[in-house]
N, C-alpha and C positions, 0 to 999 in steps of 0.2 A: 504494500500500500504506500502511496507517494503523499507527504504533507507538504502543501506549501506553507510552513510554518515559521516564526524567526526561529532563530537557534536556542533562546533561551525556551521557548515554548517545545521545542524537541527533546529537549534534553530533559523536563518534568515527565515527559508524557515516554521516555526512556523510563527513568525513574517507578513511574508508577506502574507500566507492566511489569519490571520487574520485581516489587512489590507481589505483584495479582503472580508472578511464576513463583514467588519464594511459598506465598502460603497457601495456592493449590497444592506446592509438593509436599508440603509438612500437614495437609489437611486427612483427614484418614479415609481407605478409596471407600468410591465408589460405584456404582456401573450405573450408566446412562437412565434406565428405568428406577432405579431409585431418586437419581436426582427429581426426575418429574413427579415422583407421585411425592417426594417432601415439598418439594416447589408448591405444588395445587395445596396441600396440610399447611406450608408458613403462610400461606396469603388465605387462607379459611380462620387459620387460628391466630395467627404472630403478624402481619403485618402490622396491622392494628395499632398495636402499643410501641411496637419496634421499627418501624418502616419497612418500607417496601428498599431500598437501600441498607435496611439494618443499621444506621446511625441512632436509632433512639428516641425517645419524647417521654411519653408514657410511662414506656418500659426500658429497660438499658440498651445500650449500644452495646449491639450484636456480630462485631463487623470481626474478622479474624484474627485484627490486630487494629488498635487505636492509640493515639498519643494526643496528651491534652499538654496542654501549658498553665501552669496555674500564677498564681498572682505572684507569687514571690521568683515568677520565671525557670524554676525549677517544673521538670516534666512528668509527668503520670500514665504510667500503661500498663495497657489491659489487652483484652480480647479475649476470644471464643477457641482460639489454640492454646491460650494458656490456661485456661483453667481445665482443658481437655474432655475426656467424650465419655468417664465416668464421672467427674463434679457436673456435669452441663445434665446429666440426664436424671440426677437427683432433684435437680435444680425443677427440670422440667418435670417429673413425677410429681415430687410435693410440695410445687411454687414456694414461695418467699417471706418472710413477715410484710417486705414495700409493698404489696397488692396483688402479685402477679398469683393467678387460681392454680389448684394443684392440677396435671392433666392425667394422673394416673385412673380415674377413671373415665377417662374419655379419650386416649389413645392406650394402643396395646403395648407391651415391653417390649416388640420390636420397634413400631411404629415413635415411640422416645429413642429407643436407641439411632433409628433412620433420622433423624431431626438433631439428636445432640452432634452427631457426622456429620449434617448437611451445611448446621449453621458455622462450621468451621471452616465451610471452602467459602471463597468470595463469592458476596449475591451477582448474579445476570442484570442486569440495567434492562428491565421492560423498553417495549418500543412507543415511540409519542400516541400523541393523539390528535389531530388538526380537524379544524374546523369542518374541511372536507369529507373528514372520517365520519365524525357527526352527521353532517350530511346523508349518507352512504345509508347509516344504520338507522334512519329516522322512518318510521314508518306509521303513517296517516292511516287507522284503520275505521275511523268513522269522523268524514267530514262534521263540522259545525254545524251549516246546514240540512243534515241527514239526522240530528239528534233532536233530543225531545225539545219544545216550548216551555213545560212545564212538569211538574215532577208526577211519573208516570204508576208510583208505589202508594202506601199509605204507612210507612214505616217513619218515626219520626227520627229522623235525618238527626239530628241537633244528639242524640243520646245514643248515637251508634258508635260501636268503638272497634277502629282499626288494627288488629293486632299479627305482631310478623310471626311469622313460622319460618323461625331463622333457616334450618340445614333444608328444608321441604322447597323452599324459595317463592312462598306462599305469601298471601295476606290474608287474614280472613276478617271478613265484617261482620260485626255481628249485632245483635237487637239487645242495643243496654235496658230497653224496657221490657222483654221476654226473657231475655238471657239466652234467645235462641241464635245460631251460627247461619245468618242471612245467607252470604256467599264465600266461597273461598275461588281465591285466581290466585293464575299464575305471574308473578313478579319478578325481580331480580333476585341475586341468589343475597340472603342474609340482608332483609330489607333494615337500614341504619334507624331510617324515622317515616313517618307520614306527616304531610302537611295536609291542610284543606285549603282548597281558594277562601277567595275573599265573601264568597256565598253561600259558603259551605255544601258547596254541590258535585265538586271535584275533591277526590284524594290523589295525590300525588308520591309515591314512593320514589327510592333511591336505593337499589344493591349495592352493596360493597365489589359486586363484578361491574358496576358503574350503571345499569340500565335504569333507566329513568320510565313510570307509568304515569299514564293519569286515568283515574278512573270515573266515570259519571254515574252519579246516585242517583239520576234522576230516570233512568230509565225503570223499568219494571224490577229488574234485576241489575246491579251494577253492574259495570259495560267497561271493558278496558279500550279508550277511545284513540290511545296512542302511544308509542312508546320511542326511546332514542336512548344509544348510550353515549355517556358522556369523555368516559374513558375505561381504562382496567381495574382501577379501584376507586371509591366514591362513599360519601358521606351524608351530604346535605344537598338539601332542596328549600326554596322559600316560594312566594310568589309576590309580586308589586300588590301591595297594601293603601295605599293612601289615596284617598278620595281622587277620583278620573284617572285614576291606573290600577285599577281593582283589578287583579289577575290578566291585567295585560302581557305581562313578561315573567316566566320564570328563570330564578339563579339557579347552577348547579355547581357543587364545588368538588372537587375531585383529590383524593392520596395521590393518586399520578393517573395524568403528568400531574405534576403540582400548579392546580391551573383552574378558572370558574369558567363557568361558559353561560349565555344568555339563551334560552329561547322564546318561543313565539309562547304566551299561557294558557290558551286552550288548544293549542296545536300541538305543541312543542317543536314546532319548526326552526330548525337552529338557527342565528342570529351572529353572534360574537363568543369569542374563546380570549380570556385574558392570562397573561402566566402572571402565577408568584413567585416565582424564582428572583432570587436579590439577596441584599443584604439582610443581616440580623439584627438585632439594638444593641447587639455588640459588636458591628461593625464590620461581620465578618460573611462573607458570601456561602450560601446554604444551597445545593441544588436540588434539596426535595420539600420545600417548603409548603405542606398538605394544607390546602384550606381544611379547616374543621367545621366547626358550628355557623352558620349563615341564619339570620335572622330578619325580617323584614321590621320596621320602624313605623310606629301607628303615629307619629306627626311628622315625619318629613317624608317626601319619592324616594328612600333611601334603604340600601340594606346593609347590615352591618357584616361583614366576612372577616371572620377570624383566622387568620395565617398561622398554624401551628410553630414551624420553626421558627421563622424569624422574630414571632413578637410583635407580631404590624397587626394591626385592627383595622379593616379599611373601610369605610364610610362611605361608599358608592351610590351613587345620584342615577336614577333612571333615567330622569326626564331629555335625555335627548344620548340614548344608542350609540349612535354615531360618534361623538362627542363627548365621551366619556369623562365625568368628573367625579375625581376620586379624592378624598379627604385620607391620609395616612396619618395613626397614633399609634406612639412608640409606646408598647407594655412591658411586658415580660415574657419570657419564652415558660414552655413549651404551652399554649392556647390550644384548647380543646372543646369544650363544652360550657354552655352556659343558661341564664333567660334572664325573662324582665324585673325590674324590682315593680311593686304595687303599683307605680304612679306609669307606665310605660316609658318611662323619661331616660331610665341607664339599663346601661343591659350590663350583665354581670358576668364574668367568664373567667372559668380558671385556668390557669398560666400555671398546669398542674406542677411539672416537674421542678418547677421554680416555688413550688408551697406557696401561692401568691393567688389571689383573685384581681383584676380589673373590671375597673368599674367606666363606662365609659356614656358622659353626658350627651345624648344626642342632639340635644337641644341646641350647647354648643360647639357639637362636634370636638370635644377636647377629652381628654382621659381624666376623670374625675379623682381617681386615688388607684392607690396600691396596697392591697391588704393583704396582711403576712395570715400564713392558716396553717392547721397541722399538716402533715406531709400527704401528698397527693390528692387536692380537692377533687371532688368528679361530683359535680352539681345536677348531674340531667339539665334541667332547665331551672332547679332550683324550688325551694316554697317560700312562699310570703306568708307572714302573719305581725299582726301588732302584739308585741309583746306586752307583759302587765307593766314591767319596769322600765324596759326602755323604748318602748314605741315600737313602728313599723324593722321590725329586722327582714331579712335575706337570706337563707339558709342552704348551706353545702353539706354534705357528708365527705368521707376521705378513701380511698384505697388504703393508705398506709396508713392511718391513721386510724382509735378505736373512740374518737370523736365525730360527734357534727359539730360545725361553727355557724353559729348566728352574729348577722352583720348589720349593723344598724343601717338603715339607708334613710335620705332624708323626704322629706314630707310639706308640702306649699300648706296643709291644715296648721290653724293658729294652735290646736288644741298638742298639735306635735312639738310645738316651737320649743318646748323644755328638754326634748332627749337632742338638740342639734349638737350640742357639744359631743355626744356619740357616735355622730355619724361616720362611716366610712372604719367602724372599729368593730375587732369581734368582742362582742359583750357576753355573750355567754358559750361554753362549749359543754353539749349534750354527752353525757356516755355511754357509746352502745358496747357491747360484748365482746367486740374486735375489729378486727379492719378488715376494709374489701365492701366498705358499702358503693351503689352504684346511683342512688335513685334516693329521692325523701320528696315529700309531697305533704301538702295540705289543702286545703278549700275554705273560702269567706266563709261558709256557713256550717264551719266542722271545731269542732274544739281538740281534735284530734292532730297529731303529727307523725306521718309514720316514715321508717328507713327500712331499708332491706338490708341485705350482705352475703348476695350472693357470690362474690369474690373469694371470703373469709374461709381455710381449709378444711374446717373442723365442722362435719354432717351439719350438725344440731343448729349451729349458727345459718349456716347457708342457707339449710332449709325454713330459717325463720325469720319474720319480720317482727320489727319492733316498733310501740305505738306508744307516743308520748302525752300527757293529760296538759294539754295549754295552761290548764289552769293551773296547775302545780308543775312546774318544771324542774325543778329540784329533786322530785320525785324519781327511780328508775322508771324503765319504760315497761311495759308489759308486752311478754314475748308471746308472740302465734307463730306457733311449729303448722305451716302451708301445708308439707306434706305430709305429716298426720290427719290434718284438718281434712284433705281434700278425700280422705276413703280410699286412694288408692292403695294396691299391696305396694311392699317393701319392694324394691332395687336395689340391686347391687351400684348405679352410678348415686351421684347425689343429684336430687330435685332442688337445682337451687333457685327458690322465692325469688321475684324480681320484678324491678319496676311497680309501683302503688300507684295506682291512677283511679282517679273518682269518675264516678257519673257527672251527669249535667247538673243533678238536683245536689249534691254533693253529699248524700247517705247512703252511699255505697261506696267500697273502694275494692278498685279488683286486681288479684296479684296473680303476675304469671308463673306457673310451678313448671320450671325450665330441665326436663329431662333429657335423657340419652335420646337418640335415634332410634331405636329399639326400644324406648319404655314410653309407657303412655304418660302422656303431659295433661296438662291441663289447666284452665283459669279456675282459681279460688274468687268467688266472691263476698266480702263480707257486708255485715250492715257497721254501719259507722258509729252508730249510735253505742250498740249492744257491744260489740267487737266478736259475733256472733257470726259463722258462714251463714248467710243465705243461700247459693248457690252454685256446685261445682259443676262446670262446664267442661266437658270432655265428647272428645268424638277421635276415632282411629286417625283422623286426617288433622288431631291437630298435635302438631308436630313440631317439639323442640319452640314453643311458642317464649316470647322475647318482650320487647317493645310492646307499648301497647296507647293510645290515642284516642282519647274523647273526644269527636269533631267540636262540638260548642268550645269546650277548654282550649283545644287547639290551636281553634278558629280567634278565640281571642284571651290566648293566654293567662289561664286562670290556675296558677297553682302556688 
């Protein structure tokens, strides 16, 4: 192969093959069909926390050999050859106290030992993704003018709840007022989230294999009216929110390439591909910088795209396509996950690996504060409530950590104006059983606060959620073992409880009991009141069920 390169650019790109030749040969073999079938297992299970490059966010840098520089200029190194392919597959059977789950009931002792070998050769570099590509994979399967007028079911739309059947690559809908499983379709593989349009009449999915749906409620039967992928791995979806760009355009953000793309919002006709590839807020050039969490803004044309590696928050302007204007705020790294505080005014997101939340005012597009939390925040989207003592707080759970923090956030109400001196601080930190929580949730009209932990290794935790009494929070929490509660027999894997998400009316809250492939799953319902099942939802086809989405909540972020 001929470079037209300078010399000093020849002699790096000397350097780093040989680099990629020293630690393929020191890697431990193996034959071409094992690499692909670990390949397809890191990007099902590991990309995720690790990247798709195996540099890290999440979870550690994976790369076969790493060197840091630290402050005092002295050097730090690691990697996946040196701790070798009996420490890596302990590591990988019975994860971490930092968050990371144990996989030994969910791959086999080969299938660990296949993966503690694989992640010691250097990752393969995926191929892009362009606009064109987009293009190419877009397919219109029911024009705009072919679909219904007006909503053509009698199901009340507003209490139906989205929920993914991660390995099955499923969505199913189902009737939050019967409890009954309206439809199941086919999605992308391991749906991340569901959004709803601005009308609630469209749900829009996002696999992590990148394919983007949207589905129309209004037909008889929900209708998958379009599909497009965005790239090889994917995250988030939103859609334009603000008065006269109601679902006119939907955002997609992508793991890789590391890159958002625009489409058409009831077509999903592709539009624009932007990259986030750049520098970090430390200065330094990243080339896999994952959009994470995308969120649209209820007062400005604006959505907020969070750039995992770099630490950039980007404030993007719909109003004119073409002409893109984009507001950049410097945070913290590594940005993941987040949602609104009460007033929709800041959106909150954690800058996990950095123990850090940001908070950032959209009002005036600027970064409100930096709050330090226990080690590894992972908010979902976060719960609001008004606390007794200090007003409106914010609420995160931790991976590594066996706290929740509450964060004061502030409030235009006069009757708030005495907790301002709190603001932007964690004022209290809940105690749950251990780390590896994923998810906490509450509702305006619940006196209740619940968290999961389905990360945490040990059965008993996993499989249970824990619900805290608002009104005494000092109190422990009271633990519900999901899969006792739900009647199914005993497994050998563990059912781990996840994700709490209310109804519309907010006296029920329902937890997914997230099992093997081979063991039956199921949604736990309870009443919120009593802390009482009402009812366990199960059917053969639902499968490995995950995520889960109340269109109303959804539609205007209520948690």
């Amino acid at each position: 192969m001929k470079y037209a390169k300078p010399l000093l650019a020849g002699l790096l790109a000397s350097v780093s093959l040989l680099g990629f030749s020293i630690a393929q040969a020191n890697a431990p073999a193996m034959t071409a069909a094992e690499k692909e079938t670990a390949k397809q297992i890191y990007f099902e299970r590991c990309a995720g926390c690790h990247g798709v490059l195996r540099k890290g966010a999440t979870g550690k840098n994976l790369e076969p050999h790493w060197e840091q520089v630290q402050a005092n200029g002295s050097k730090l190194e690691g990697g996946t050859l040196k701790l070798g392919t009996k420490r890596l597959e302990n590591i990988i059977a019975f994860g971490t106290e930092g968050g990371m789950v144990n996989y030994d009931d969910i791959l086999t002792k080969d299938e660990i030992n296949l993966m503690a070998r694989y992640i010691q050769h250097t990752p393969d570099v995926p191929p892009e993704f362009s606009l064109q590509d987009m293009k190419d994979s877009w397919k219109l399967i029911v024009p705009v003018s072919e679909r219904p007028t007006k909503q053509m079911n009698t199901i009340n739309l507003k209490n139906v709840f989205a929920i993914t059947l991660r390995d099955a690559g499923k969505l199913a809908l189902v009737d939050g007022d019967t409890h009954k499983i309206w439809k199941i379709l086919e999605t992308g593989y391991a749906v991340h989230i569901s959004r709803l349009s601005a009308s609630g009449r469209y749900v829009y999915t996002v696999g992590r294999d990148g394919l983007t749906t949207i589905i129309d409620m209004w037909f008889e039967e929900p209708t998958t009216v379009a599909t497009v992928r965005l790239g090889s791995d994917a995250r988030s979806v939103d859609v334009s929110k603000f008065k006269g760009f109601e679902d006119k355009y939907l955002i997609g953000g992508t793991y890789w390439p590391p890159q958002y793309s625009i489409m058409d919002g009831e077509t999903l006709e592709p539009i624009k591909v932007v990259s986030t590839r750049g520098q970090t807020v430390d200065g330094e050039y990243h080339p896999e910088p994952r959009v994470a969490s995308i969120v649209a803004s209820h007062i400005k044309p604006e959505w907020v795209v969070n750039v995992k590696e770099t630490g950039q928050i980007l404030l993007v302007d719909y109003t004119d396509i073409k002409n893109l204007k984009t507001t950049t705020i410097e945070s913290a790294k590594f940005l993941h996950d987040g949602g609104w505080d009460a007033s929709h005014r800041y959106f909150l997101v954690a800058a996990n690996a950095s123990n850090k939340v940001a908070a950032v005012d959209t009002k005036t597009g600027k970064l409100a504060a930096l709050v330090e939390t226990a080690k590894i925040p992972h908010p979902g989207r976060g719960a609001n409530f008004v606390h007794k003592e200090f007003g409106p707080v914010w609420a995160t759970g931790h991976l590594g950590d066996d706290v929740v923090s509450l964060i004061s956030t502030p409030s235009e109400e006069r009757k708030h104006a005495k907790h301002k001196a709190h603001n932007w601080k964690v004022v209290q930190e809940l105690k749950m059983p251990g780390a590896g929580n994923l998810f906490v949730k509450t509702h305006p009209k619940s006196k209740h606060f619940w968290a999961d932990a389905p990360m945490n290794p040990e059965r008993d935790v996993a499989e249970s959620v824990y619900v805290f009494d608002m009104n005494d929070l000092n109190q422990p929490p009271k633990q519900l073992n999901v899969a006792k509660d739900s009647g199914l027999p005993m497994s050998q894997a563990i059912r781990r409880a996840v994700q709490p998400e209310y109804n519309v009316t907010g006296d029920e809250v329902w937890i997914s009991l997230w099992g093997g492939k081979t063991d039956q799953s199921a949604i736990v319902v309870y009443d919120d009141k009593t802390l009482k099942v009402k009812r366990v939802i199960t059917d053969p086809q639902m499968v490995t069920p995950t995520g889960k989405f109340n269109v109303y909540n959804t539609m205007f972020d209520v948690y």
